[in-house]
SEVEXDREN-757721 format. One record per residue: x, y, z of N, C-alpha, C, O in turn; residue number from 1; residue in one letter. Coordinates in steps of 0.02 Angstrom, whole numbers. Example, Ala and Ser with C-alpha at 12.3 -4.5 7.8 and 13.67 -1.06 7.14 Angstrom:
<nodes>
      nc1      nc2      nc3     cac1     cac2     cac3      cc1      cc2      cc3      oc1      oc2      oc3     k   r
      660     -284      390      615     -225      390      660     -165      390      712     -166      423     1   A
      642     -112      354      684      -53      357      645        2      394      670       57      402     2   S
</nodes>
This chain:
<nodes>
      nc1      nc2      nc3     cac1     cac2     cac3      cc1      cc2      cc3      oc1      oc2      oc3     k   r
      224     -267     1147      168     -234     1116      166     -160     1137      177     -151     1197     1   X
      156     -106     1099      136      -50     1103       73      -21     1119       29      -47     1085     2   X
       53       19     1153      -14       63     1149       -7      150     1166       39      178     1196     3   X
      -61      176     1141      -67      220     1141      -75      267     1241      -96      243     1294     4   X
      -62      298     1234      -79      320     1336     -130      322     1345     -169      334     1299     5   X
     -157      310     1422     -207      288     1430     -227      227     1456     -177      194     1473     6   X
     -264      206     1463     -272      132     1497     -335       87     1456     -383      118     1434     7   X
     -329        0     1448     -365      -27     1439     -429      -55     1498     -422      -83     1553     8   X
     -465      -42     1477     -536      -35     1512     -561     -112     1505     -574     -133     1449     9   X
     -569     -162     1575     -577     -221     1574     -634     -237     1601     -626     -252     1660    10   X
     -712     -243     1576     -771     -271     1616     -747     -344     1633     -708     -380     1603    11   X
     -782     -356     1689     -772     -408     1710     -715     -459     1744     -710     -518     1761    12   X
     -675     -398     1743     -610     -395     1771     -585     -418     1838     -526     -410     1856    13   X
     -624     -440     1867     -622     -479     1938     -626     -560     1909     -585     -602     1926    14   X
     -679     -573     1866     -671     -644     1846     -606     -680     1834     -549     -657     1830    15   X
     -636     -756     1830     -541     -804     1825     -539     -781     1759     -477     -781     1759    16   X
     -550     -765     1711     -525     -750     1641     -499     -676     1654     -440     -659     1658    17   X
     -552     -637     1659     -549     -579     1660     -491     -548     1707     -466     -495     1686    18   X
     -468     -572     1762     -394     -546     1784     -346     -585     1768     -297     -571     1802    19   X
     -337     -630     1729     -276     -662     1673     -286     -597     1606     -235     -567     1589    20   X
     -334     -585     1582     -323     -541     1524     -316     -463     1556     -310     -426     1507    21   X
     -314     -430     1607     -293     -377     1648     -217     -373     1645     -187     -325     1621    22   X
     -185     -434     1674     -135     -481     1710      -81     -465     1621      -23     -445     1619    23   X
     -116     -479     1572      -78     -467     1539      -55     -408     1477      -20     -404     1427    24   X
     -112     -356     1526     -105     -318     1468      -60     -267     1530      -46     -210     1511    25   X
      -44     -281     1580      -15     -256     1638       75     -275     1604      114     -228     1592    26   X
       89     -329     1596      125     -343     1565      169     -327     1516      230     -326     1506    27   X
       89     -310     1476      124     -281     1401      130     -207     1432      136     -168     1384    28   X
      132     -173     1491      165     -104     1486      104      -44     1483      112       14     1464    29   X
       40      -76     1507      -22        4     1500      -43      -13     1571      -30      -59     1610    30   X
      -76       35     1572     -118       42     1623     -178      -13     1596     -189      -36     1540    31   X
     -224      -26     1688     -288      -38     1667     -304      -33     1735     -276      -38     1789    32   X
     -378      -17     1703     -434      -13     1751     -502      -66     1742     -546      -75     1700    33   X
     -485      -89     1795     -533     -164     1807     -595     -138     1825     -604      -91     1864    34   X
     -649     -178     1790     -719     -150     1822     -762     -229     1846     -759     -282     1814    35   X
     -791     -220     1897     -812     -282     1951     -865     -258     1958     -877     -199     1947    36   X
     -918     -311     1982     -998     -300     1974     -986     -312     2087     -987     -263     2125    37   X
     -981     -357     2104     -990     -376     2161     -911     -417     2196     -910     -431     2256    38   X
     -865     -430     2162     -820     -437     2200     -745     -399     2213     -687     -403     2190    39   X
     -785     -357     2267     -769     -294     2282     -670     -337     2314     -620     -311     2289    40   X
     -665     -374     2345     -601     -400     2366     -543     -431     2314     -482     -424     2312    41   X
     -598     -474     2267     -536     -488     2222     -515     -429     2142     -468     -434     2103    42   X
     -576     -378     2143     -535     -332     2106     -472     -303     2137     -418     -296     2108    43   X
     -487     -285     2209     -434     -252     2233     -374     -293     2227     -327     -274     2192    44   X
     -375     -358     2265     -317     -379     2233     -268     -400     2183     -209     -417     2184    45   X
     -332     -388     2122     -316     -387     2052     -265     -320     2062     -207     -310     2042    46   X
     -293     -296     2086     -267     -187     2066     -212     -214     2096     -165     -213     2056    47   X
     -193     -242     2156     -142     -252     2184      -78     -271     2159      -23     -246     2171    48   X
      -95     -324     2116      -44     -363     2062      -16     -316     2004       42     -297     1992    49   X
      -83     -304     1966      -41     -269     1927      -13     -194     1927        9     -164     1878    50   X
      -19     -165     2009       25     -103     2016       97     -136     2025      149     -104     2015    51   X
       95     -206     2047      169     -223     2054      210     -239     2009      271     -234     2020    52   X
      182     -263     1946      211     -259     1881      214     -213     1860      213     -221     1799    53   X
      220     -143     1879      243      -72     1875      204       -4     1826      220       49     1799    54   X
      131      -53     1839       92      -15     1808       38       54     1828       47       59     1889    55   X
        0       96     1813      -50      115     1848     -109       68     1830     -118       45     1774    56   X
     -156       53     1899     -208       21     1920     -272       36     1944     -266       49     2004    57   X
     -343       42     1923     -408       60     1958     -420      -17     1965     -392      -68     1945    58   X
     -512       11     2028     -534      -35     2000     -630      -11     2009     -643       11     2065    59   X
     -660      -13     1986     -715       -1     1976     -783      -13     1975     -803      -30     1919    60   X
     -831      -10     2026     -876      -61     2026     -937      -34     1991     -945       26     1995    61   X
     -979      -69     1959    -1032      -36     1893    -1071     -113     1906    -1047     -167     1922    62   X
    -1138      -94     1891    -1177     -160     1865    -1192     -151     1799    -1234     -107     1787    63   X
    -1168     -183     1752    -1150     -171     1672    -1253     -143     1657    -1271      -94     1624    64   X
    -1297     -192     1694    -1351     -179     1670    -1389      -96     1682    -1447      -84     1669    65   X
    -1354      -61     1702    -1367       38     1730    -1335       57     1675    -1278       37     1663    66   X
    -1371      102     1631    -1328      154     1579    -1294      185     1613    -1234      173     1614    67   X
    -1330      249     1661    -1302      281     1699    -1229      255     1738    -1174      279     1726    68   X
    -1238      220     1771    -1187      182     1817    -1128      182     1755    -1079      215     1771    69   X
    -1124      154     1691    -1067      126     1644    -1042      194     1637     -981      202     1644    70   X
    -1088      254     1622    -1076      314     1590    -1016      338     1666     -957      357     1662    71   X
    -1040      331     1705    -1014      361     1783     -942      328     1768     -906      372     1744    72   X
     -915      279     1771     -866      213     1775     -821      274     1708     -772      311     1716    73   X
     -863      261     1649     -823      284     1607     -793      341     1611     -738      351     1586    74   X
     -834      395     1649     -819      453     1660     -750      466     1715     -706      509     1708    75   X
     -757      400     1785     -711      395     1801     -617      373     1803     -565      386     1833    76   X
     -644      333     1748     -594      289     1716     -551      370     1665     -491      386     1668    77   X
     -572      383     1649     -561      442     1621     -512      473     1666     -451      464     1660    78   X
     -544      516     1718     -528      568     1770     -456      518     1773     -405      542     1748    79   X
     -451      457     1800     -399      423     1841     -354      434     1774     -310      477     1769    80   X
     -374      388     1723     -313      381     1677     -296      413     1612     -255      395     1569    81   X
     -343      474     1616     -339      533     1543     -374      485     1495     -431      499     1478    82   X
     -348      431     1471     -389      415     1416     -393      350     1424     -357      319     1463    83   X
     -451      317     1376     -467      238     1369     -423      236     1293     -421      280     1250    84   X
     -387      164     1292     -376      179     1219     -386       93     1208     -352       71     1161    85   X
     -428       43     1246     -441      -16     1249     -505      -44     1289     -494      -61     1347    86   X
     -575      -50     1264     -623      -82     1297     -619     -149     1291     -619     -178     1237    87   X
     -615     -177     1345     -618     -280     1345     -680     -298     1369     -700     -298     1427    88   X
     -709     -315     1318     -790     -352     1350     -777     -405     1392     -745     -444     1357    89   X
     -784     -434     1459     -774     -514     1474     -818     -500     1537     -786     -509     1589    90   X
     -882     -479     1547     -908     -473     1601     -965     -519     1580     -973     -518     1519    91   X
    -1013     -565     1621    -1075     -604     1598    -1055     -660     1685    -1009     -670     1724    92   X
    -1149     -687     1668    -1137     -734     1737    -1110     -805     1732    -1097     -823     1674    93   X
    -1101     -842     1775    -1108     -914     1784    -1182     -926     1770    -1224     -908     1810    94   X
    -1201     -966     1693    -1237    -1000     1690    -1244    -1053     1690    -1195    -1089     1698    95   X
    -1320    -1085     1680    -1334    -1138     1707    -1339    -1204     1635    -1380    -1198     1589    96   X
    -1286    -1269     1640    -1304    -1286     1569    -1363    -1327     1558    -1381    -1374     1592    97   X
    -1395    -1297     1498    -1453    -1358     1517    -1468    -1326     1422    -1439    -1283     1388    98   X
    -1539    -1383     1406    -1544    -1362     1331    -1576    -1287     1353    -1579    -1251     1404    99   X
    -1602    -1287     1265    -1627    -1218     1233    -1709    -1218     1270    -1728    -1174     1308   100   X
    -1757    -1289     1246    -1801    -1291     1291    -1809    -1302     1356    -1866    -1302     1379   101   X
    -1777    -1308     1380    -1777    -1311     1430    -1749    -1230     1494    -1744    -1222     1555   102   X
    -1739    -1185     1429    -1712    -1117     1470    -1769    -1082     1483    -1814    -1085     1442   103   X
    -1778    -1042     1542    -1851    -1006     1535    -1832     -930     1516    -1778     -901     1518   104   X
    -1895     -908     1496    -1861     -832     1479    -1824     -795     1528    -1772     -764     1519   105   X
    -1860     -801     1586    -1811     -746     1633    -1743     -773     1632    -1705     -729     1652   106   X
    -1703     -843     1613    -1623     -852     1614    -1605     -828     1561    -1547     -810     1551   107   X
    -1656     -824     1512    -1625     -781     1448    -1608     -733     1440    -1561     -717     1405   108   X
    -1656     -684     1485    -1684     -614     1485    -1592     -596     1524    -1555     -550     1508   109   X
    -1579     -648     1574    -1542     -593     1631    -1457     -629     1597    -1400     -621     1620   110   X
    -1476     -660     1549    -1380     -666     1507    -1378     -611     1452    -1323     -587     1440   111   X
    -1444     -584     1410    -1451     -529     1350    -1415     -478     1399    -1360     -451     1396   112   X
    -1484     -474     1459    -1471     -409     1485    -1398     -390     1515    -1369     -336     1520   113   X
    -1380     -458     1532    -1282     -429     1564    -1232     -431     1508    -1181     -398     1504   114   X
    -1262     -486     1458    -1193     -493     1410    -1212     -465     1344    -1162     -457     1309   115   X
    -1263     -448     1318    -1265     -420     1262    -1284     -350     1254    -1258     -311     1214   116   X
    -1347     -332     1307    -1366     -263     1326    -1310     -222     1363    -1307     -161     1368   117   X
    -1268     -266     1387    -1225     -218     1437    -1162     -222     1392    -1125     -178     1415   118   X
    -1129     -254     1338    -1091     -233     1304    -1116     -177     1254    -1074     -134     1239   119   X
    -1178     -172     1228    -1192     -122     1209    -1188      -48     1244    -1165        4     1220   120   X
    -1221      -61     1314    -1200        4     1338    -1142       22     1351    -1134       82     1339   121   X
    -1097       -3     1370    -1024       -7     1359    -1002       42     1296     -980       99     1292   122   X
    -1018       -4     1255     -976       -1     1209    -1020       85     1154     -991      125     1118   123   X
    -1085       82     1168    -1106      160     1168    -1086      219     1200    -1076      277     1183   124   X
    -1085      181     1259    -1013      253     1289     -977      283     1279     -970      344     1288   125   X
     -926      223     1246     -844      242     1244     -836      258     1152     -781      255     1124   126   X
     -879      270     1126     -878      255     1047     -855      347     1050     -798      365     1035   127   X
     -904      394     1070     -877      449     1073     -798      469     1117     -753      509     1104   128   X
     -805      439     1151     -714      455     1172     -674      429     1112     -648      468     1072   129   X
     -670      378     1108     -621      353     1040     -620      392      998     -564      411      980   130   X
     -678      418      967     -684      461      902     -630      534      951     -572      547      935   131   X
     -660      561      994     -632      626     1019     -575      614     1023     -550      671     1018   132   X
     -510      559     1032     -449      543     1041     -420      498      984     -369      465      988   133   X
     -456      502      940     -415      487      853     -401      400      848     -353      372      822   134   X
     -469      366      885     -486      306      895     -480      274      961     -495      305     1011   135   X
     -448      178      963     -468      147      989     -477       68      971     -482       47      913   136   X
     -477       30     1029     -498      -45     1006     -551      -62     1072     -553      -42     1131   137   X
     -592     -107     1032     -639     -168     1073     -615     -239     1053     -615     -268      999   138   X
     -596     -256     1107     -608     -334     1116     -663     -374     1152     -677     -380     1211   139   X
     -687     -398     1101     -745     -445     1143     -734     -529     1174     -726     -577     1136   140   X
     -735     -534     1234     -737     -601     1240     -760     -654     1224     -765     -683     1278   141   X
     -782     -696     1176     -814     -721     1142     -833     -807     1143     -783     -839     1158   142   X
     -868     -832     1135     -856     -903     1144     -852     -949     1098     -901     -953     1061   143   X
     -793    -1000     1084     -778    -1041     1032     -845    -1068     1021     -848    -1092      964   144   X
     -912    -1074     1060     -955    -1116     1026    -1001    -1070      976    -1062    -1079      968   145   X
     -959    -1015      940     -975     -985      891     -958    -1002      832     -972     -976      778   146   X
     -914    -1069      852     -903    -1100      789     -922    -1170      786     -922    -1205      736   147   X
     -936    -1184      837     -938    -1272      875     -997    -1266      897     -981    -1214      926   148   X
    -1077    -1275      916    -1093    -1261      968    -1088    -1315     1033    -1097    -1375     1021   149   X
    -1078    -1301     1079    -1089    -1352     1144    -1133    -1358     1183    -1151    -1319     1227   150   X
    -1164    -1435     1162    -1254    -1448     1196    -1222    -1414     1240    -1163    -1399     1247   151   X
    -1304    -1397     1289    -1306    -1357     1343    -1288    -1298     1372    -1299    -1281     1430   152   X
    -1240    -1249     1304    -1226    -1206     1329    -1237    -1145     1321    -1204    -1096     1334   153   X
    -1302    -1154     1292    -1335    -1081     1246    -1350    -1009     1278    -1349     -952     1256   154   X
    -1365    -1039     1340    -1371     -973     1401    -1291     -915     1387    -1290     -853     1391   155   X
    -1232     -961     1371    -1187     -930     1346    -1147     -912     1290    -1099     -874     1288   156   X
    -1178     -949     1238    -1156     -944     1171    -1190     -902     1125    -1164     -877     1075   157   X
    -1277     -893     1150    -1290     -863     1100    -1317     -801     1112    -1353     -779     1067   158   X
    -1306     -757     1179    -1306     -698     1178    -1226     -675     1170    -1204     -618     1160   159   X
    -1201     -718     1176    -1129     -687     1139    -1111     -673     1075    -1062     -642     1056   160   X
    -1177     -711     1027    -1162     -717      946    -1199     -646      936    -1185     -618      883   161   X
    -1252     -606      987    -1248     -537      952    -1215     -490      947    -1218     -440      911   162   X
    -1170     -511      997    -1100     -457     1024    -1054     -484      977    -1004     -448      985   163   X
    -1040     -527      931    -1027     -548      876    -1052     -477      821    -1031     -421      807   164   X
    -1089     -506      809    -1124     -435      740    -1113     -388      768    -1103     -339      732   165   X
    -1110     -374      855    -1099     -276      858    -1035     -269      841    -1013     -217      815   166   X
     -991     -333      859     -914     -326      833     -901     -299      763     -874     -248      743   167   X
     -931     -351      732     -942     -330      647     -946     -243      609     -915     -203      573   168   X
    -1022     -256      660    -1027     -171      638     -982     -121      644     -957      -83      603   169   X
     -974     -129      723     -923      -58      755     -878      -55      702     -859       -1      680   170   X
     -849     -131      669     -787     -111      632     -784      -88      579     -735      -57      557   171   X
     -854     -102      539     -879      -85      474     -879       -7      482     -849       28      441   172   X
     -916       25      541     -954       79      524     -890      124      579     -898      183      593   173   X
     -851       96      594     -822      143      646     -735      150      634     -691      177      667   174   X
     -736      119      581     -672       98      561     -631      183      523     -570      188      524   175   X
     -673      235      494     -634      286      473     -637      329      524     -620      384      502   176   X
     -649      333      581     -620      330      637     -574      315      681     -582      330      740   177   X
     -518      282      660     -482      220      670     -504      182      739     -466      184      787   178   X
     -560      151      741     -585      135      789     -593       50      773     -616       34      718   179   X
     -577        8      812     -556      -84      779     -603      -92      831     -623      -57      877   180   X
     -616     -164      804     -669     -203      855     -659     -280      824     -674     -297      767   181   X
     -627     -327      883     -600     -381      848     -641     -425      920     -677     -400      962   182   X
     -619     -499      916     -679     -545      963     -630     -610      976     -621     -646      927   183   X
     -601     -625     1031     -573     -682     1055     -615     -729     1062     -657     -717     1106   184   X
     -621     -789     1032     -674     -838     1053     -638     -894     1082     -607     -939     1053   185   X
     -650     -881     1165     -661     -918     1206     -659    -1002     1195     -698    -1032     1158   186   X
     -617    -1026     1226     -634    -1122     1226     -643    -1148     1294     -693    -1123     1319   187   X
     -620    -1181     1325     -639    -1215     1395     -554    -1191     1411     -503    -1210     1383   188   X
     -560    -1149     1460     -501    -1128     1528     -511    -1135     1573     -566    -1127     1599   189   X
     -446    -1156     1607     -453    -1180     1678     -463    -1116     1725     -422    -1099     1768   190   X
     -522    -1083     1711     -529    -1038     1766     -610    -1001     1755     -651    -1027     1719   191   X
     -621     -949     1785     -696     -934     1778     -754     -984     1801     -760    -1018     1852   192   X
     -785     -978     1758     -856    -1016     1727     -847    -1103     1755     -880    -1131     1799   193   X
     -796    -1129     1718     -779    -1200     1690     -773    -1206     1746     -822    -1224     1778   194   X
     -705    -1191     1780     -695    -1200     1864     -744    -1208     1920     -740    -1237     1974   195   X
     -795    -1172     1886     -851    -1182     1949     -919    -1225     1957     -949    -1247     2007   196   X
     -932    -1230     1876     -965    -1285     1860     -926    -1349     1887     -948    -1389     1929   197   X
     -884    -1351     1864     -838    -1418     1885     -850    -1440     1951     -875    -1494     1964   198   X
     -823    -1373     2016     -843    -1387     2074     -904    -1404     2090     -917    -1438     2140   199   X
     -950    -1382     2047    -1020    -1402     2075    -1064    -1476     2037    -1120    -1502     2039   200   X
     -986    -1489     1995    -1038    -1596     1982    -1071    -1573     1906    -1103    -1613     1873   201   X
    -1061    -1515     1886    -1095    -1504     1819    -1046    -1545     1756    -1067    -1572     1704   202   X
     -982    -1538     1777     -934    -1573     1723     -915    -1615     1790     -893    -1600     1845   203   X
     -940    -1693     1749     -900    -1738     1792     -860    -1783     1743     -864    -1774     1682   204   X
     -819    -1835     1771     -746    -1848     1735     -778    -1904     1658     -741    -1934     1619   205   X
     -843    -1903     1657     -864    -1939     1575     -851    -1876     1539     -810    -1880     1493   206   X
     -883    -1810     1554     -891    -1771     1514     -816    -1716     1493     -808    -1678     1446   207   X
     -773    -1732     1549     -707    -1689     1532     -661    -1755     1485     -613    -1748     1448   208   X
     -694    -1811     1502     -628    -1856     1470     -674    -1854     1370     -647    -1862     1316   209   X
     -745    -1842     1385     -744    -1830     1294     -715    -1761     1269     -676    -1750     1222   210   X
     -741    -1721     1310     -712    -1625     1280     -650    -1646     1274     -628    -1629     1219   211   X
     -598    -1682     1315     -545    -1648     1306     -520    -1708     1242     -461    -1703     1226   212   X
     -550    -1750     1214     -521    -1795     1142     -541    -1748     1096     -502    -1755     1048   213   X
     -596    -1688     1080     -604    -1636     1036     -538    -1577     1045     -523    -1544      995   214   X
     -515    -1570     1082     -457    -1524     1101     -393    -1544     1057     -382    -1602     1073   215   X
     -346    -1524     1010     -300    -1562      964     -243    -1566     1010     -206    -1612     1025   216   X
     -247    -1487     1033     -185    -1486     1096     -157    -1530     1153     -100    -1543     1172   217   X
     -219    -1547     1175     -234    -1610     1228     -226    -1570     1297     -215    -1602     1348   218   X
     -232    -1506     1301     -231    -1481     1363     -284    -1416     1381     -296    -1383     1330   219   X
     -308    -1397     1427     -359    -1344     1451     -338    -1268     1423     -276    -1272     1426   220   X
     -347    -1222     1406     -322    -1157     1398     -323    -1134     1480     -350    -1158     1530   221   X
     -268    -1062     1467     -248    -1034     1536     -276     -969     1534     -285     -946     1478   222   X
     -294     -931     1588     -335     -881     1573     -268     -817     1520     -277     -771     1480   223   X
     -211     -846     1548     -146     -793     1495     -140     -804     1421     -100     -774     1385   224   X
     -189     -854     1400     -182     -886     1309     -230     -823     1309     -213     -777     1272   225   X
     -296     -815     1350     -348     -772     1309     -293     -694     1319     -284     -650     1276   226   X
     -269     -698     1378     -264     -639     1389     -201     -596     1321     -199     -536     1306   227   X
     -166     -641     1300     -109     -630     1262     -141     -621     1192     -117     -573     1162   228   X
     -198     -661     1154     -234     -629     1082     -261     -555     1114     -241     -502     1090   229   X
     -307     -558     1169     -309     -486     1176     -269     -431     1186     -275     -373     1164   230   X
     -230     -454     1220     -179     -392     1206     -129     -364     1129     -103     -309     1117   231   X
     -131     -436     1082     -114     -424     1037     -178     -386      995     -167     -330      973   232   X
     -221     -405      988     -270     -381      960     -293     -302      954     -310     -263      909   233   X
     -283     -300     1026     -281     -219     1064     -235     -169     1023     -257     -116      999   234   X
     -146     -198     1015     -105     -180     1008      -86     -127      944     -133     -130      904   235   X
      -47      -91      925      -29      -70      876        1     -116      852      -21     -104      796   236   X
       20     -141      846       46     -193      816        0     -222      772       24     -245      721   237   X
      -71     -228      780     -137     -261      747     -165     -204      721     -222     -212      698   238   X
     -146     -159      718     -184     -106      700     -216      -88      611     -226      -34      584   239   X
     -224     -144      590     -236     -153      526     -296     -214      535     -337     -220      489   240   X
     -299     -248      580     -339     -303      594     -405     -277      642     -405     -254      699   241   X
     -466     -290      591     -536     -254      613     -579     -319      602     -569     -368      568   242   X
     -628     -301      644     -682     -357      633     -669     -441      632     -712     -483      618   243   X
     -615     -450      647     -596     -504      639     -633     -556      706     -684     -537      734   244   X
     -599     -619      724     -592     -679      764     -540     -712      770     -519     -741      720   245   X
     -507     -716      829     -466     -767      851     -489     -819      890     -514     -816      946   246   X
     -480     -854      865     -505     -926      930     -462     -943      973     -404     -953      954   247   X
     -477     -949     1032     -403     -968     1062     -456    -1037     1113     -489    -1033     1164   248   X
     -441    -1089     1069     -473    -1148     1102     -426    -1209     1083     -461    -1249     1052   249   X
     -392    -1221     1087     -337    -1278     1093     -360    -1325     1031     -355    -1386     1032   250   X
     -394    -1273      961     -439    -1324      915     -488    -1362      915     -501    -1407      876   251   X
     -532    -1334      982     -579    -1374     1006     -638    -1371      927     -653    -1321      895   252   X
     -661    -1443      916     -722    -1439      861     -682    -1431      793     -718    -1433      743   253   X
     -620    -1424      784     -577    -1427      720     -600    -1485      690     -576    -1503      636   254   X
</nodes>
């Protein structure tokens, strides 16, 4: 895959997803600069890895919910690597699964405010750099239960479905710009989120032995399946492909 110079810009980039999709855009030959809310040790050793795959490496700590703070990050990300020519949304918390009534507002309030408000500010930032450097791509991390939904998991599915429509737009309205905005939707990977629920008795072996008979593949995704549509997505190579969706869920809900 090809890109433009410059580096792809990874929120959430300390996460188990989020340094598999770093991991591989390191790979494909760019720079990146990882941005981490609180785990100040495993970004670094994120940075670590992929300077050894022979790349340049930041890493950046921001709480997505500070305009200021994103604007700072972006400004730095800049200084380090001249230009952004790739924003990757994949920053949001470990939530909790449970129904819709049963969520109270403040768990609502604090998944908008990290995963939908803070891709917005994000992604308000960097809209003027792209334009000033003759575009750009967004990838959003997205979750297959945008097509499926999965009881209990609304705390994460459906502040992701507005970062859905900002996808839409950016591409609609940002597109003679050459500016793309495309959305990986997420299935169950063995890493992040899933991993830790698991450890904590939230998925126990009734509930992985039904998910995984919805799966056609018959196996878990790796955090390198998401990371590989995004980097294609990113790519010149896609550079005709706007607004779109890839699912990368082993056909889960097919």
């Amino acid at each position: 895959m090809s890109f433009p110079e410059g580096a792809a810009l990874v929120f959430g980039g300390s996460g188990g997803i989020g340094r598999g999709v770093a991991r591989e855009f390191a790979r494909a030959g760019t720079a990146v600069a990882v941005c981490y809310n609180s785990k100040r040790d495993v970004a670094e050793e994120t940075v670590a890895e992929l300077r050894a795959l022979g790349v340049k490496a930041s890493a950046h700590q921001v709480d997505v919910r500070d305009e200021a703070a994103v604007a700072r990050v972006l400004d730095d990300v800049v200084a380090e690597h001249t230009r952004i020519h790739t924003l990757v949304w994949g920053a949001g918390p470990v939530v909790e699964q449970i129904t819709v009534a049963e969520t109270t507002p403040a768990q609502y309030r604090r998944s908008v405010e990290i995963e939908t408000l803070g891709m917005y500010t994000a992604v308000h930032a960097v809209l003027p750099h792209f334009r000033e450097h003759g575009g750009g791509s967004i990838v959003h991390l997205g979750s297959a239960g945008d097509h499926w939904f999965p009881q209990l998991d609304g705390l994460s599915v459906i502040p992701k479905a507005a970062n859905e429509a900002l996808v839409r737009g950016i591409a609609k309205e940002e597109g003679l710009h050459n500016i793309r905005a495309n959305s990986v939707l997420v299935g169950v990977i063995e890493a992040g989120m899933f991993l830790e629920l698991q450890a904590q008795g939230v998925f126990d072996e009734e509930w992985t032995r039904e998910v995984h008979k919805l799966v056609p593949l018959k196996r878990w995704g790796k955090p390198a399946d998401i990371g590989a549509a995004a980097v294609f997505l990113a790519s010149e190579q896609a550079n005709y492909i706007t607004g779109q969706q890839i699912s990368v869920s082993g056909g889960f809900g097919v």
